[in-house]
N, C-alpha and C positions, 0 to 999 in steps of 0.2 A: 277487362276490368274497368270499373268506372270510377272514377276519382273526382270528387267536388272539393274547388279547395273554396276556400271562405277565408273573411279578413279583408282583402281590400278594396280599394276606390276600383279599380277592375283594371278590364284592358278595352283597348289598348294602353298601354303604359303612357302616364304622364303625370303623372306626380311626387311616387317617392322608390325606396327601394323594395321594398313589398312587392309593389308593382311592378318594377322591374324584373325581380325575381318570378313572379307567374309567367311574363311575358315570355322571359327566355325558357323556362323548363318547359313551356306549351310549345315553342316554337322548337325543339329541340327533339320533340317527341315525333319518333319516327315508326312507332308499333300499332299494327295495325290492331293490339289486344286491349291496348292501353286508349281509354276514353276520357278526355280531361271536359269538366264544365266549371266553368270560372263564375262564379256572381258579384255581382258588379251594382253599382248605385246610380239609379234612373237620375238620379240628381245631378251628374256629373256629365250626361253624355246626352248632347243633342243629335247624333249621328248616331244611330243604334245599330249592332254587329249581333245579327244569333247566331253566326259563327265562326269563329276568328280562329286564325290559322290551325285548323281543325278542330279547336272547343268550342263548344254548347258553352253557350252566354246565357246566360238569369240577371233578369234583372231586379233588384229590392228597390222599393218606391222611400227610402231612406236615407240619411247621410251616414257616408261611411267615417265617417271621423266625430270629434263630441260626444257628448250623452249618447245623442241617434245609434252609435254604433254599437252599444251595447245591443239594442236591439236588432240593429242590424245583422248584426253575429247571428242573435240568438234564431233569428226567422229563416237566413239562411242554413242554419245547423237542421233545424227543423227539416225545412223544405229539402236540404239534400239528404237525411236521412230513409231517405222512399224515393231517391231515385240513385244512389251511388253505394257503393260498396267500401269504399274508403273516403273518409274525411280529411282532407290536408288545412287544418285551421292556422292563419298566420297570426300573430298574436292574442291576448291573451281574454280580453275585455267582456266578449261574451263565454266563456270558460264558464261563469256561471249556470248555465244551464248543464252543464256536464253531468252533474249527481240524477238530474231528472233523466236524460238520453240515456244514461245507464240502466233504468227502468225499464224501459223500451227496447233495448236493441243492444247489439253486442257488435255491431260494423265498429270497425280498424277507424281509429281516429288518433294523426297525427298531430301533434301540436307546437308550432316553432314559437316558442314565449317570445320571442325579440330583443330586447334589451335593458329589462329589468324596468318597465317603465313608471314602476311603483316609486322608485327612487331619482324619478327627475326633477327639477326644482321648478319646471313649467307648470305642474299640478298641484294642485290646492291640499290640504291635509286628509280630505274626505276622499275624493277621489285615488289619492295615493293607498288608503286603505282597503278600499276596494279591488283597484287595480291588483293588490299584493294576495287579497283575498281571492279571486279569480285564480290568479298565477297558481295558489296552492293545489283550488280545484281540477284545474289541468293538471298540475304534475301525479295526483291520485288518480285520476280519472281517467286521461290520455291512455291509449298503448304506447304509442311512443312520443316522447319529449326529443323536439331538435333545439339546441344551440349553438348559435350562429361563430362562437367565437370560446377558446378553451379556456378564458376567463370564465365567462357566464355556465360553461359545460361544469368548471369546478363548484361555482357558487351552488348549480344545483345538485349536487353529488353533497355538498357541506350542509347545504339548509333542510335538502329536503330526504336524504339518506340515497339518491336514484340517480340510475345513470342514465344518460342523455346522448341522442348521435349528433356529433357532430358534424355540421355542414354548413360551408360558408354564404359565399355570395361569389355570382362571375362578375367580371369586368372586362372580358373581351369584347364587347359592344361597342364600347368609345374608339375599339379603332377604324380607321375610316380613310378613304383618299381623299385627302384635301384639294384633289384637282389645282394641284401648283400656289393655293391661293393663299400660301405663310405672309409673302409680302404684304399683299393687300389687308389680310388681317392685324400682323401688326403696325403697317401702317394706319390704319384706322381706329387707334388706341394709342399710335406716339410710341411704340414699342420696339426696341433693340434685344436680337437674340442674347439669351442670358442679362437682360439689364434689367428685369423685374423678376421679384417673388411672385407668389400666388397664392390665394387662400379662396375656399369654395365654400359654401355651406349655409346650412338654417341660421339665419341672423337671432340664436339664442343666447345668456348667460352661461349654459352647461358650457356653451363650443367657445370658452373664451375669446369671446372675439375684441371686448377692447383689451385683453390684455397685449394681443398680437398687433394691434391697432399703436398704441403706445410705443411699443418693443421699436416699431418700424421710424416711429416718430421720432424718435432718440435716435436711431442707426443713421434716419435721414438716407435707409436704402428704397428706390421705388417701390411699393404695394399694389400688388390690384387684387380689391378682395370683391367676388363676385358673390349678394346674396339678395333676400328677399325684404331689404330696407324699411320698406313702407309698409309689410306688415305688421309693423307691433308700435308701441309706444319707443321701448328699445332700441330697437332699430332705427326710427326714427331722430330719435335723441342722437344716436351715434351718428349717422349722416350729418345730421346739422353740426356737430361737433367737429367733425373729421374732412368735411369732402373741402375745406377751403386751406385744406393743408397741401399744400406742393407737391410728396414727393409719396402721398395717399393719393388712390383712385378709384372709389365705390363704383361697383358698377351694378344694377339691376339685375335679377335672376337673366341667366342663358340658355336658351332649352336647343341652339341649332348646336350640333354633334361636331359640325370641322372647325365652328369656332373654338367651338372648348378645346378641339385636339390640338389646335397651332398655339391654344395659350397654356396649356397643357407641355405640350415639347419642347418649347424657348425661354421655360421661367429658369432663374436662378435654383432657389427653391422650391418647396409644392409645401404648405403650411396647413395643419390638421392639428386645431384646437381641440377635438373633443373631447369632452373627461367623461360623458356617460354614454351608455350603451355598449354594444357588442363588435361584431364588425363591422364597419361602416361602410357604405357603397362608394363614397365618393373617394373614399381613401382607396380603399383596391382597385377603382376606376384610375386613377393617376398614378398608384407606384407600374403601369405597364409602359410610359413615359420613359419609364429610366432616368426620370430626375430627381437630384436629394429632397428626401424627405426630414423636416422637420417636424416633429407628434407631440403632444400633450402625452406627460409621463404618467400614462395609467397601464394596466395591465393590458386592456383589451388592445390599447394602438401597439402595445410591445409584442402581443400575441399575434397581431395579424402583420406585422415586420418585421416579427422571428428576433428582434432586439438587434436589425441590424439598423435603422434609421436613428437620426440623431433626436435627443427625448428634452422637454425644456418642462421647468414645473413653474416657471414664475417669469415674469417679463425682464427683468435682469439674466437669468441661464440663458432664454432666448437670443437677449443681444449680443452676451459672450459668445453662443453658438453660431451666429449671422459674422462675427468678428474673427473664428479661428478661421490662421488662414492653414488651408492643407487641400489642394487642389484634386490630390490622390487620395484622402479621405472620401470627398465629396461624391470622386468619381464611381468609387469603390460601392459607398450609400447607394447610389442611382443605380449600378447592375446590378446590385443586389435587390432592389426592391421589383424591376423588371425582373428578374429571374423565379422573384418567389411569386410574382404575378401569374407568368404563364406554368409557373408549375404546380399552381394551387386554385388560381380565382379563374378556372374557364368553365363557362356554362355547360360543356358536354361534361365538363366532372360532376359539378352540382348536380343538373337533371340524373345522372345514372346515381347519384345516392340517394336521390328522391326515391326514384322508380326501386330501387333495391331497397328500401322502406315499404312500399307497396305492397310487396310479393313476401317480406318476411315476415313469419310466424313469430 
């Protein structure tokens, strides 16, 4: 069976959880029936793979993110409809071409909508309409609809009358042998085990990040929030505002794997603003740490924590919650978010719901 999935910047992995997500369900695949081809954005990759840990690479001479992806979607849809037997689409953008491939062809075409992205506040009004309008055409269209998280499973069971598989995201990739090197790492940051929080993420307003920013400023507890600063106006603003405070420490996006795990294992807390989207990779990359999580009180962080991590909806809960002292709470938070990790977010689970997507009727 030959399976093209479509949607992201490609592989190898180096950008976001999309990407991630192909990487491991390709690299997981151990059938010799099972044939994956990944398309990927000639834009993106000066070192070109036609074939990575056993998929067929395509490359589209387009950017996978922007307007471009629209198209980018749609030419990939195109092109693997005549060589694949199953379509795995990661998001929603090119969805519009769906009514017309319906025309054409009757091949199995998956479709994991992602995280509602009609409803970000990163998107302009037009775009959001669009977006929302795409979404629909998939949920019609698709055979099958995946949502990532049983938040977004419900929304589309409520909006659109259909039910959805759900399937998450792994997170056992972050672990790793740090080859002895906790000390050097947090000496190299000024870091004492347990003497810092930690916050990871896209330097956006959805992922409250000055609210978390503030909370800390008031506790006067150390911060190190690690993000991508210098991309936005945003981001920017906040850096200037923040990095000459004491007991804040911006740090620049991290892409090396044993740093993040020694800053990952030694925090106090592990801090997860996001209020939009489904489940987040960075969040089930760090509850396998075992250390308490604090989440933004929305449904999807409550769904992927089972409602066992502590929830803050405003920068005052927050500080109360950095303030309760209960050292058996705390500890209780941490095995528990480890526990739902490896018994929900591992990539040999994910890829075997994919593959059993594939084969069913």
């Amino acid at each position: 069976m030959k399976v093209a999935i479509i949607g992201t910047v490609g592989v190898p992995a180096n950008y976001g959880g999309f990407e991630t997500l192909v990487e491991n369900i390709v690299r997981q695949n151990r059938s010799d029936e099972l044939e994956y081809s990944v398309y990927c954005s000639s834009k993106n990759y000066n070192e070109r793979h036609w074939v990575y840990r056993g998929a067929k690479v395509v490359y589209i001479p387009l950017k996978a993110n922007g307007i471009q992806s629209i198209f980018y979607d749609v030419f990939s849809v195109l092109h693997a409809l005549r060589q694949a037997d199953v379509l795995l689409v990661l998001g929603v953008s090119g969805c519009c071409i769906l009514p017309f491939v319906r025309l054409l062809s009757r091949k199995r075409i998956i479709v994991n909508i992602d995280g509602l992205e009609h409803r970000r506040d990163k998107w302009n009004k037009w775009i959001r309409k669009f977006l929302k309008f795409s979404e629909a055409l998939a949920v019609k269209y698709a055979d099958v609809i995946v949502s990532d998280n049983k938040g977004i499973q419900d929304y589309v069971l409520e909006e659109y009358g259909k039910k959805s598989a759900l399937i998450e995201y792994g997170g056992d990739h972050v672990i790793c042998d740090t080859n002895n090197m906790e000390e050097e790492i947090l000496g190299k940051y000024q870091l004492s085990e347990n003497g810092y929080s930690l916050a990871l993420c896209r330097i956006e307003p959805e992922n409250n990040v000055e609210m978390i920013l503030r909370a800390f400023v008031a506790s006067g507890e150390l911060l190190i929030f690690i993000g991508n600063w210098h991309n936005s106006e945003f981001g920017r603003r906040l850096k200037e505002e923040y990095e000459t405070i004491s007991n804040i420490k911006l740090l620049e996006s991290i892409y090396d794997i044993k740093v993040l795990n020694v800053l990952r294992t030694y925090c106090k807390f592990y801090l997860h603003g996001h209020s939009a989207g489904g489940t987040n990779p960075s969040l089930v990359e760090a509850m396998y740490f075992g250390r308490p999580v604090l989440a933004f009180n929305v449904v999807y962080n409550r769904e992927t924590t089972e409602g066992k991590a502590g929830y803050f909806g405003n920068e005052q809960e927050l500080i109360a919650l950095m303030n309760e002292d209960g050292e058996e709470v705390w500890k209780r938070n941490g095995e528990a978010m480890r526990e739902i990790a490896y018994r929900r977010y591992c990539w040999n689970v994910i890829a075997n719901k994919y593959e059993r997507l594939y084969l069913k009727n």
